[in-house]
C-alpha positions as a printed NumPy array, in Angstrom:
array([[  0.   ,   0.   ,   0.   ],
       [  2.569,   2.338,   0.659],
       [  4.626,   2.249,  -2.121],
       [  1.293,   2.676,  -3.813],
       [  1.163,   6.206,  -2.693],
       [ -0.249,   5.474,   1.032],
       [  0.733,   7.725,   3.456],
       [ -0.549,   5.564,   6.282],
       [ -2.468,   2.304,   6.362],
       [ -4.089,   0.411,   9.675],
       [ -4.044,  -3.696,   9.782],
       [ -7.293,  -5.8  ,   9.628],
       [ -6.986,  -6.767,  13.071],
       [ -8.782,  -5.515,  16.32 ],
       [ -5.636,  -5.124,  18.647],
       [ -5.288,  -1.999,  15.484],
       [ -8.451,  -0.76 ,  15.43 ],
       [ -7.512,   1.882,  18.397],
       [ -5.384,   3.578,  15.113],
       [ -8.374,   3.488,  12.715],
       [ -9.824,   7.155,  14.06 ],
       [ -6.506,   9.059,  14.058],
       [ -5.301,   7.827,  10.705],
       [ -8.748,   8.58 ,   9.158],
       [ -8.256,  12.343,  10.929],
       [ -4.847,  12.624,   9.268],
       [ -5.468,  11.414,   6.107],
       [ -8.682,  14.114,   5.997],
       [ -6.068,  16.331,   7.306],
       [ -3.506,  15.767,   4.717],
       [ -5.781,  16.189,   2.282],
       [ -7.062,  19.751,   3.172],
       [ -3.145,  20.756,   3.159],
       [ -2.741,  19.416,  -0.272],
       [ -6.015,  20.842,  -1.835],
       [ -4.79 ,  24.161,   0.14 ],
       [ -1.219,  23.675,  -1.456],
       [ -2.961,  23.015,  -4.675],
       [ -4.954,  26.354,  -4.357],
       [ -2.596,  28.299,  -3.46 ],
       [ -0.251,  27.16 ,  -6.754],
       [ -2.814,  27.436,  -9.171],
       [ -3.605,  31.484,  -7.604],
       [  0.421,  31.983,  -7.907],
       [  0.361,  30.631, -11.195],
       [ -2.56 ,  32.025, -12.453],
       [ -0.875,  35.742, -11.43 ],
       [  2.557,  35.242, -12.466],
       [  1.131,  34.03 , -16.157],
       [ -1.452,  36.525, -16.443],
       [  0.152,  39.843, -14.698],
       [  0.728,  42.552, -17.472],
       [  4.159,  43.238, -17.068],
       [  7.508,  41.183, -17.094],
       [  8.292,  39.434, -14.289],
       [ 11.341,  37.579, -13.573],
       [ 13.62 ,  35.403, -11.55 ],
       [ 17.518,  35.799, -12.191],
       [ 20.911,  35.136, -10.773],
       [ 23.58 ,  37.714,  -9.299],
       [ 25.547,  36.863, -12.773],
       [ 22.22 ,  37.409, -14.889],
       [ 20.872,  34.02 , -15.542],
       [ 17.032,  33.525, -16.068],
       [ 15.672,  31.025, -13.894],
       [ 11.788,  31.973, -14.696],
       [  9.646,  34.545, -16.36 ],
       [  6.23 ,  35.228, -17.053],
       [  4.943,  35.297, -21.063],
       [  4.999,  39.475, -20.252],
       [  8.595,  39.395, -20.234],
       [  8.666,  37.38 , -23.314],
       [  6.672,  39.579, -25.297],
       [  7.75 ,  42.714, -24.099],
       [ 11.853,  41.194, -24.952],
       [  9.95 ,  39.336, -28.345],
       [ 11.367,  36.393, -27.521],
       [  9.465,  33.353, -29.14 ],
       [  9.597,  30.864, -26.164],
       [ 10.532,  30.891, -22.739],
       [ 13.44 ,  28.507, -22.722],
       [ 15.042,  30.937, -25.913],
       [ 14.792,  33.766, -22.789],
       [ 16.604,  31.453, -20.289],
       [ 19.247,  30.719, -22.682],
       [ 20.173,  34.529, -22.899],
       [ 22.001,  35.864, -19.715],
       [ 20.064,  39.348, -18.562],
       [ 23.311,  41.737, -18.655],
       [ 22.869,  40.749, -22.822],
       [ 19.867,  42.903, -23.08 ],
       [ 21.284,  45.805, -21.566],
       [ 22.339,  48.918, -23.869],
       [ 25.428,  49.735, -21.44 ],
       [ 26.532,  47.561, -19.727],
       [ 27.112,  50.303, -16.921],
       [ 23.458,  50.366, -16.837],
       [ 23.783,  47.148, -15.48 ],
       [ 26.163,  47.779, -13.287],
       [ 24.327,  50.986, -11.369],
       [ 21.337,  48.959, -11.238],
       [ 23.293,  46.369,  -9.5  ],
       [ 24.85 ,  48.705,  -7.14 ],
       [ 21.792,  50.381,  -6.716],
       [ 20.018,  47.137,  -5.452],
       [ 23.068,  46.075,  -3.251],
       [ 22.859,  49.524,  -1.193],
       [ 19.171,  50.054,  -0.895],
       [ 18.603,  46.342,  -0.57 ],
       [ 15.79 ,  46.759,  -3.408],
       [ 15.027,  49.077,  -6.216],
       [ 12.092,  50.839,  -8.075],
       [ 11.356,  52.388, -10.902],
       [ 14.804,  52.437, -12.425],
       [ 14.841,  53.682, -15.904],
       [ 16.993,  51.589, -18.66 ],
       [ 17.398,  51.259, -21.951],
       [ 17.195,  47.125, -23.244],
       [ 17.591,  45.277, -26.534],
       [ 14.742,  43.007, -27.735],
       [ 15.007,  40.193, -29.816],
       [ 16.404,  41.181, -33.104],
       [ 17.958,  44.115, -32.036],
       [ 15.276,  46.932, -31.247],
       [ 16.097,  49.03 , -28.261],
       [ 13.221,  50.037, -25.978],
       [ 12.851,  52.104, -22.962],
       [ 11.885,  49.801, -19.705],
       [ 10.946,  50.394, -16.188],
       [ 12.502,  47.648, -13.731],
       [ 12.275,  47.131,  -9.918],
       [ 14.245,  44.583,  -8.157],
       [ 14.869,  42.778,  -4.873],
       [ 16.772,  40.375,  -3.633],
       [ 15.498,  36.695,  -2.638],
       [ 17.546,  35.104,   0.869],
       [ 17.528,  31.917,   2.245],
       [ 17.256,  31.484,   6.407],
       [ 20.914,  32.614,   7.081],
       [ 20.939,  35.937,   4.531],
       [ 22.587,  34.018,   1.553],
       [ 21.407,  35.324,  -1.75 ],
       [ 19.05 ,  32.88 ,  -3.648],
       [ 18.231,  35.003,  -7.142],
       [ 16.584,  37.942,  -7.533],
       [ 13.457,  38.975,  -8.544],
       [ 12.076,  41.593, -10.349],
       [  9.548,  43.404, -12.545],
       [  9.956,  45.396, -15.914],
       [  8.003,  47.356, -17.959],
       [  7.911,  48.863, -21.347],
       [  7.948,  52.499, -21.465],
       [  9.349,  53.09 , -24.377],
       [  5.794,  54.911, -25.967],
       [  4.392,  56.859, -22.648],
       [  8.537,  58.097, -23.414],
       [  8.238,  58.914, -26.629],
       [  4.922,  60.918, -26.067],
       [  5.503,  62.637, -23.183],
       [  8.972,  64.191, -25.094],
       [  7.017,  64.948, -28.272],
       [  4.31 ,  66.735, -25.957],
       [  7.358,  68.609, -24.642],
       [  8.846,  69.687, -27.68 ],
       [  5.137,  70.407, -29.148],
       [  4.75 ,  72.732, -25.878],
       [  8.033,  74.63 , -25.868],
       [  7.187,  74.742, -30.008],
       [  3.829,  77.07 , -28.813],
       [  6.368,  79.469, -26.397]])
């Protein structure tokens, strides 16, 4: 039975029947936690594939453990294993923009809003928001980091041309 995928089992025999109630209560038990569990995944999930802007877990050195179909179609990226085979500080412009960002996030321990410029896919550079923070384990050692990004490159591109248009009527 157990290696059936049992987690408990009670012999046929009365001198065991004293162990009948509590294993029934812990298997009913068990499986609240797991339909909980279960819950709980699918709501992550369900967020983290349906959110409207990139979202991403990465390495100190830049490789992509996960991200969210945002991230791939705001980078154009065709699948998300083609993203995980790219290391991060690829897609920046300057590769000093990296580096602040990095600083940045080691001193404040997090960062928002941080304006960068990023290749996509095939080249074209865009404008992105990202935000950042770091992911420890029990005893402060870094795990990965993760973060959020967001295209800005058009709300950019209009608020300069309104701008120009306004300093054009001065």
């Amino acid at each position: 039975a157990m290696k059936m995928g049992f987690d408990d089992y009670v012999l046929k025999h009365p001198h065991h029947f004293p162990r009948l109630v509590p294993a029934i209560k812990w298997a009913l038990e068990e499986a609240t936690r797991r339909r909980i569990a279960r819950e709980a995944e699918t709501r992550y999930r369900t967020l983290f594939e349906g959110v409207p802007v990139g979202l991403s877990r990465a390495t100190l050195s830049g490789q992509v453990l996960d991200a969210n179909p945002a991230l791939l179609q705001l980078l154009g990226f065709p699948s998300r294993e083609s993203l995980m085979a790219v290391n991060l500080r690829d897609v920046y412009v300057e590769p000093r923009a990296r580096r602040q960002f990095l600083e940045r996030l080691e001193r404040n321990g997090e960062v928002h809003d941080m304006e960068l410029q990023w290749k996509r896919y095939g080249g074209q550079i865009i404008t992105v928001r990202k935000g950042a923070r770091p992911v420890r384990d029990a005893s402060g050692r870094l795990l990965h980091y993760e973060g959020v990004v967001e295209d800005i490159t058009e709300r950019k591109r209009a608020r300069l041309e309104l701008q120009e248009s306004n300093q054009f009527r001065q």
